[in-house]
Backbone bond lengths (Angstrom), bond angles and torsions (degrees), N, CA, C in turn:
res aa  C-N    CA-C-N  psi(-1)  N-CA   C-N-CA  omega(-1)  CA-C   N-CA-C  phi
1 X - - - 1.450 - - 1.532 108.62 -
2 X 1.281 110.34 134.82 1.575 106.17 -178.16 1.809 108.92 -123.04
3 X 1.333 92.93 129.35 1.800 110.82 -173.57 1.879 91.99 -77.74
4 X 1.283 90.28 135.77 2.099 86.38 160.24 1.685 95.52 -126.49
5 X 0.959 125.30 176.20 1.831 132.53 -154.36 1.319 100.57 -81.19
6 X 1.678 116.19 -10.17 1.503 102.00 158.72 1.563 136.21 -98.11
7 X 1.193 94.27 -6.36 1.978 106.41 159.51 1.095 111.34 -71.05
8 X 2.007 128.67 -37.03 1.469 106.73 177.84 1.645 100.74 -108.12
9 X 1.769 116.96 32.11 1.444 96.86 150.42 1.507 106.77 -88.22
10 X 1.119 107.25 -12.93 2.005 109.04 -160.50 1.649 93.76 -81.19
11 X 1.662 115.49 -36.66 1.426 103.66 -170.17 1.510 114.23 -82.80
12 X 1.128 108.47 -33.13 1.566 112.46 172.24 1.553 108.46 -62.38
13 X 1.179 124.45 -32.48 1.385 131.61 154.97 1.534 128.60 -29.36
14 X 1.594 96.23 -57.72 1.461 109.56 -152.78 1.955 83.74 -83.55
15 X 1.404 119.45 -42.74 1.540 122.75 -167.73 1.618 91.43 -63.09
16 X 1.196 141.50 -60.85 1.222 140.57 175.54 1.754 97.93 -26.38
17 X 0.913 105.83 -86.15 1.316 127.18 -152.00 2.338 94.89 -57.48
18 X 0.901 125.42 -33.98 1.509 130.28 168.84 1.321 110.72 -75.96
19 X 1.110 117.58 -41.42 1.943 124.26 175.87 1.394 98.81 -70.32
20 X 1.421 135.05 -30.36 0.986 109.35 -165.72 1.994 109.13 -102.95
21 X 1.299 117.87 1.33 1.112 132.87 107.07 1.326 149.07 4.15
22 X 1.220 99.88 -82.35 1.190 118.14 -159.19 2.047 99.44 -97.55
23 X 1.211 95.42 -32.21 1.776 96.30 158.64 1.149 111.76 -83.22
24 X 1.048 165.05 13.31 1.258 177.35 -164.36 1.678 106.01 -125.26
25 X 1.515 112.22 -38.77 1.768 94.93 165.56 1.014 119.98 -97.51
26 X 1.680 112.71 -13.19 1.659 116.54 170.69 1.784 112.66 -71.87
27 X 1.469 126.64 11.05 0.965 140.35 -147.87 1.654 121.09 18.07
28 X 1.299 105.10 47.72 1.669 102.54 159.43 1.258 124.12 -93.02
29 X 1.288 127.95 -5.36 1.706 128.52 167.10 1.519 82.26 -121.89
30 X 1.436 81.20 177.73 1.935 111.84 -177.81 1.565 84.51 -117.44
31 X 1.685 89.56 172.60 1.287 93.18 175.25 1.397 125.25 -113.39
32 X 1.823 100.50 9.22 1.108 118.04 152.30 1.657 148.24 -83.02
33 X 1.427 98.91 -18.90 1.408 149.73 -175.41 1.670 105.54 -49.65
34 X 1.096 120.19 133.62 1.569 123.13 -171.14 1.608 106.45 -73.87
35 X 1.380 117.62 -28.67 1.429 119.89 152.07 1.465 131.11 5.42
36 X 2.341 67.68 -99.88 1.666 90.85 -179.32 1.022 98.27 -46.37
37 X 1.624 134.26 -73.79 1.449 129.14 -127.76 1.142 107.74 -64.94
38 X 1.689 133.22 -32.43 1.463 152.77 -178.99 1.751 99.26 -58.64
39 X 0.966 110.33 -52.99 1.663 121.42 168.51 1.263 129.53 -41.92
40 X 1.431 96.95 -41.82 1.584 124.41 -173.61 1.543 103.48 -81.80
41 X 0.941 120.09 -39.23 1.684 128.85 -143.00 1.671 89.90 -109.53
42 X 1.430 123.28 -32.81 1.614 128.02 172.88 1.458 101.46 -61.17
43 X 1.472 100.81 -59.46 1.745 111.49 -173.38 1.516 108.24 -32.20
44 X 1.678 100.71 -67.04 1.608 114.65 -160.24 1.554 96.61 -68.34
45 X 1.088 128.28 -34.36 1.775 109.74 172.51 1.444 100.51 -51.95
46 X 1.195 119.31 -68.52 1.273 125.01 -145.11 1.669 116.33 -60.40
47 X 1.551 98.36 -17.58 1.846 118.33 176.39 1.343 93.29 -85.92
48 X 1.352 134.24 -37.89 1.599 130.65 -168.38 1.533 103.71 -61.91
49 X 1.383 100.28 -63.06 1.160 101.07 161.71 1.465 163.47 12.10
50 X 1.920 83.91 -95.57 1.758 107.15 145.30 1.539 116.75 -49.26
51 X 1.361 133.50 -60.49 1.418 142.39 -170.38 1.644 84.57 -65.11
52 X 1.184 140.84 -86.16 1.765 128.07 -154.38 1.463 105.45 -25.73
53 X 1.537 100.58 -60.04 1.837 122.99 -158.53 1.389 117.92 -65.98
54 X 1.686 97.81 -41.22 1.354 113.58 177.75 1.419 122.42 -115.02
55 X 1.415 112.05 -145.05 1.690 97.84 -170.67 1.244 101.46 -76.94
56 X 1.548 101.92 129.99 1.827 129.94 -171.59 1.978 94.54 -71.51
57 X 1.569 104.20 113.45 1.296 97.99 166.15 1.708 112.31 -124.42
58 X 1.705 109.51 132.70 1.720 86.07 -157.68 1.687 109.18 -88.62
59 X 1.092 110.07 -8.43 2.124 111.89 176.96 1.395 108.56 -63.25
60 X 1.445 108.21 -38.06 1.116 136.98 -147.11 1.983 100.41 -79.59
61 X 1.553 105.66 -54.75 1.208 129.54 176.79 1.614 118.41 -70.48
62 X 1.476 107.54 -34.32 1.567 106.73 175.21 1.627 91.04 -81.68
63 X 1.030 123.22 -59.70 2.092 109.39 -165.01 1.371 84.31 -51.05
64 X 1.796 155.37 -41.25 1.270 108.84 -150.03 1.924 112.72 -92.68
65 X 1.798 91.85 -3.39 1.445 99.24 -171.07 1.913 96.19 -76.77
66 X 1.301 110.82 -18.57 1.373 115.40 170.51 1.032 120.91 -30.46
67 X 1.981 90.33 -75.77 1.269 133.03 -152.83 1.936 97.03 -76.12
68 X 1.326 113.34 -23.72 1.566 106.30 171.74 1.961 111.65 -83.76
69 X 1.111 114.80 -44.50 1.560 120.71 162.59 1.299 126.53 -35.54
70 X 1.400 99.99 -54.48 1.434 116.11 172.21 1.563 128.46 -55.52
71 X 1.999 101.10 -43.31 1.611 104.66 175.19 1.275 110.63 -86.92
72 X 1.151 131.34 -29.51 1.953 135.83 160.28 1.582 100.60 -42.87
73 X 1.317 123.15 -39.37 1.496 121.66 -169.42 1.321 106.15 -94.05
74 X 1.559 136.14 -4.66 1.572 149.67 174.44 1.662 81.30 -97.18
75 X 1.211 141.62 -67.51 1.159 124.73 -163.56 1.297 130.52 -48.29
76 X 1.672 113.60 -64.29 1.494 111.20 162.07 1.650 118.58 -68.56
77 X 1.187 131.90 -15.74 1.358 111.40 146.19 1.447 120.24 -24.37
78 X 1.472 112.71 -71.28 1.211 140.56 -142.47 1.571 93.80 -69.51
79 X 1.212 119.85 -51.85 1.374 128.01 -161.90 1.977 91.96 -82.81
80 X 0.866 119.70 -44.31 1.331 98.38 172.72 1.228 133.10 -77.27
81 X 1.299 117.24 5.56 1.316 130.97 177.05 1.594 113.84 -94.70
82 X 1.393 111.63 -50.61 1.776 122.75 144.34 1.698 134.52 -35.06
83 X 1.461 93.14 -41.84 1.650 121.25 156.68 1.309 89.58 -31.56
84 X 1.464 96.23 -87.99 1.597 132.78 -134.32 1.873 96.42 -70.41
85 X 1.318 112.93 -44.32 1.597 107.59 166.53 1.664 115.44 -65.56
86 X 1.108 103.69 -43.83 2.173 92.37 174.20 1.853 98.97 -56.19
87 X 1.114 115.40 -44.50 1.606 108.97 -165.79 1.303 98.47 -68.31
88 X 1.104 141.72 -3.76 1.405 137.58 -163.81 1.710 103.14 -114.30
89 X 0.864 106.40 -17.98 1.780 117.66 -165.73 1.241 122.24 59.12
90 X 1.458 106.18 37.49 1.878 122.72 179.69 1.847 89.19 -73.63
């Protein structure tokens, strides 16, 4: 079986995206935490990825364009909420 750099972007993807998970019930990230979402948002490239490069699957490709929307939208949350606490002097 032969890997090309987009089978282990999709798998390094998918481990990103379960580790960050799976620290998340061991409570070592938050789930607000620039982390996770960095985790999340690495993962789903790295699954987009695999599906562009490799075999195109489309369920597969919309949940991960989700799953990248979703942590871009946890990110600037996050940072504007940090904003918004330094401006406050919390």
């Amino acid at each position: 079986m032969t890997f090309y750099w987009h089978d282990w972007a999709g798998y390094i993807g998918v481990v990103l995206v379960l580790l960050a998970f799976l620290l998340l019930q061991a409570h070592k990230l938050h789930g607000n935490g620039l982390v996770y979402q960095l985790m999340n948002v690495l993962g789903a490239i790295g699954v987009l990825l695999s599906l562009l490069f490799g075999t195109f699957n489309a369920a597969a490709f919309f949940m991960q364009v989700a799953w990248l929307l979703i942590g871009v939208y946890g990110i600037a949350r996050g940072m504007r909420t940090r904003r918004e606490a330094r401006g406050s002097g919390r």
